[in-house]
C-alpha positions as CSV (number, residue, x, y, z in Angstrom):
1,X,2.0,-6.3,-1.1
2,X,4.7,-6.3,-2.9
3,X,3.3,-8.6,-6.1
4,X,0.1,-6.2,-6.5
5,X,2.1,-3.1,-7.1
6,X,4.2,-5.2,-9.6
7,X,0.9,-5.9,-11.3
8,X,-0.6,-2.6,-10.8
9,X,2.7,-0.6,-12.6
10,X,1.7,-2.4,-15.7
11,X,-1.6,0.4,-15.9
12,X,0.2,3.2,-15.2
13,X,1.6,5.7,-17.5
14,X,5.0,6.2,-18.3
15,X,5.5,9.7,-16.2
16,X,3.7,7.8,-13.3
17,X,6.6,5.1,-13.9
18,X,9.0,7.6,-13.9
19,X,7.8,8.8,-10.6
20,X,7.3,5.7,-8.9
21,X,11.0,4.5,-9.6
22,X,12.6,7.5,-8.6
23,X,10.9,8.0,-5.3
24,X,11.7,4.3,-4.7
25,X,15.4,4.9,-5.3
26,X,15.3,8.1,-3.5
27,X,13.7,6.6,-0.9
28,X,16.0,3.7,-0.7
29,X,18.8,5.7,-0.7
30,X,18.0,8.2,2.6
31,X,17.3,5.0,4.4
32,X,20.8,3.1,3.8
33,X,22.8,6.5,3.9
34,X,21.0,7.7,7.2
35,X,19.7,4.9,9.3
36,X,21.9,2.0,8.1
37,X,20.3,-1.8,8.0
38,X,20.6,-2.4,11.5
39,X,18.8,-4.9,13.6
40,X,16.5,-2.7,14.9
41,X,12.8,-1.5,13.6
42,X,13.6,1.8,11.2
43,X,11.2,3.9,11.8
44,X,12.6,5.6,8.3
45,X,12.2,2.9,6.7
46,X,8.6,2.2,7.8
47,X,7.5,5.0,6.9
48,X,8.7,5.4,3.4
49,X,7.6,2.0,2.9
50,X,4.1,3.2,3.9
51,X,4.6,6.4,1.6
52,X,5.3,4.2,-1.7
53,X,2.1,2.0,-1.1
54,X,-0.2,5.3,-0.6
55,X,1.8,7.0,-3.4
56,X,1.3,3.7,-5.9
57,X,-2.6,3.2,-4.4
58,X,-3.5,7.1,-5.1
59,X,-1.6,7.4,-8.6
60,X,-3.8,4.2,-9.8
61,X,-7.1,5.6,-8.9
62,X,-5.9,9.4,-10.3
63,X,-5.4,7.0,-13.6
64,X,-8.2,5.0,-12.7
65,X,-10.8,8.4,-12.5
66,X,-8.7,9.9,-15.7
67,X,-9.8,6.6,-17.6
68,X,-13.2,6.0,-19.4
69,X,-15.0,3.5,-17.2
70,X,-16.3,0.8,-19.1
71,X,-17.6,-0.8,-16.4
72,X,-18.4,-0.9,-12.7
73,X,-15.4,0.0,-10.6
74,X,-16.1,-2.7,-7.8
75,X,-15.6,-5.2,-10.3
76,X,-11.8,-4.4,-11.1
77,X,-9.6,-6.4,-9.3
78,X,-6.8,-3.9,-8.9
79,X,-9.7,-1.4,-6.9
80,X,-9.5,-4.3,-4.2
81,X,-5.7,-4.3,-4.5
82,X,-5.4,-1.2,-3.9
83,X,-7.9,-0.4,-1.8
84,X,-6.4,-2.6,0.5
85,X,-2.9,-1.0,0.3
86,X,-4.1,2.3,0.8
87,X,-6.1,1.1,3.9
88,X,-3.1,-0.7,5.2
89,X,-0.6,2.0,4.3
90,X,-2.5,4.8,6.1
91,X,-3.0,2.8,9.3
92,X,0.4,1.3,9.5
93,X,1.9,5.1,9.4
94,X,-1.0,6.1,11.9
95,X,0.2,3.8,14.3
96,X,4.4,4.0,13.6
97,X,4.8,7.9,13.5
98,X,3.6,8.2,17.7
99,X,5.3,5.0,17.9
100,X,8.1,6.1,20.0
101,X,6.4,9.0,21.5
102,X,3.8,6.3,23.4
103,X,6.4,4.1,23.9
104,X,6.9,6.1,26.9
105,X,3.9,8.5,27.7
106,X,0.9,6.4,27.2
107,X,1.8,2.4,26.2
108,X,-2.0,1.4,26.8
109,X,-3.1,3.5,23.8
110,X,0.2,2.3,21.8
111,X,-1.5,-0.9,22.1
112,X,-5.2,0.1,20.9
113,X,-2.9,1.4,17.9
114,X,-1.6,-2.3,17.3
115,X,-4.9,-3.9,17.7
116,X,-6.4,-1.1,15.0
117,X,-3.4,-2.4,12.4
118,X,-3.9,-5.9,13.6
119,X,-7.6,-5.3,12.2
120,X,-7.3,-3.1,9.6
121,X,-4.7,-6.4,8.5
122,X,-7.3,-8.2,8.3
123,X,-9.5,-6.4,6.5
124,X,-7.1,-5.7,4.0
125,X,-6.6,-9.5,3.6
126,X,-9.9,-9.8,3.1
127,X,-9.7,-6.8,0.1
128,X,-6.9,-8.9,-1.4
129,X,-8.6,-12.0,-1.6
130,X,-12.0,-10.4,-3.2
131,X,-9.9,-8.8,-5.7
132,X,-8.4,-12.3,-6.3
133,X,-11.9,-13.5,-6.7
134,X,-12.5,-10.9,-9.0
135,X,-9.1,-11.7,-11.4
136,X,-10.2,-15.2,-11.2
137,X,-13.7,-14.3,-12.7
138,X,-12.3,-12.2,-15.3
139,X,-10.1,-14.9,-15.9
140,X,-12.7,-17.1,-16.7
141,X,-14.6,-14.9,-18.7
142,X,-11.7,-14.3,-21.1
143,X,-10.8,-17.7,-21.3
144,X,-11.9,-20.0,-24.5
């Protein structure tokens, strides 16, 4: 996830920039200062982590429907990208903010909740690779 919002801050203005980094740092800072890197699962940190992919995702397609469209949408690469993060973010913080909560009142649906991220996963895997598909097309396209 991690190398597509490297490539996606390339498109994005310099306020969304500006944005982005501070919530990161902000972000970054409440987890260290309040929950400490421990060896357990921060639920803090989880879920900021899952804010920063929705808030990168959503700020690329407000640039995305600010920008002329010179051609069809599905063919972008970075749509895949980040329709995949987006999908990912949103299930991953569906299925960590109750985490605790089911942990002890109702396991059995805690673990429908797991098998829902274990297949929303996979189809963001599959997003990811057709937007790879798609970079390597456009590649080819542009090459000489």
């Amino acid at each position: 996830f991690i190398v597509f919002t490297i490539i996606d801050f390339r498109v994005l203005s310099v306020v969304y920039r500006y944005i982005l980094v501070s919530f990161f740092f902000i972000t970054l800072g409440v987890i260290v200062f309040a929950d400490g890197f421990n060896n357990d699962f921060s639920m803090t940190f989880g879920m900021s982590i899952s804010l920063y992919f929705i808030l990168i995702a959503v700020l690329w397609f407000l640039y995305k429907l600010g920008s002329e469209a010179k051609s069809s949408i599905f063919a972008d690469p970075f749509f895949w990208y980040n329709s995949g993060i987006l999908l990912w973010a949103s299930v991953f913080m569906l299925r960590i903010l109750p985490a605790k909560y089911l942990a002890i009142q109702d396991r059995d649906f805690l673990m429908v909740l797991r098998d829902l991220n274990l297949y929303v996963s996979i189809i963001a895997s599959v997003f990811f690779s057709i937007g790879l598909l798609k970079a390597k097309n456009t590649a080819k396209q542009w090459s000489i």
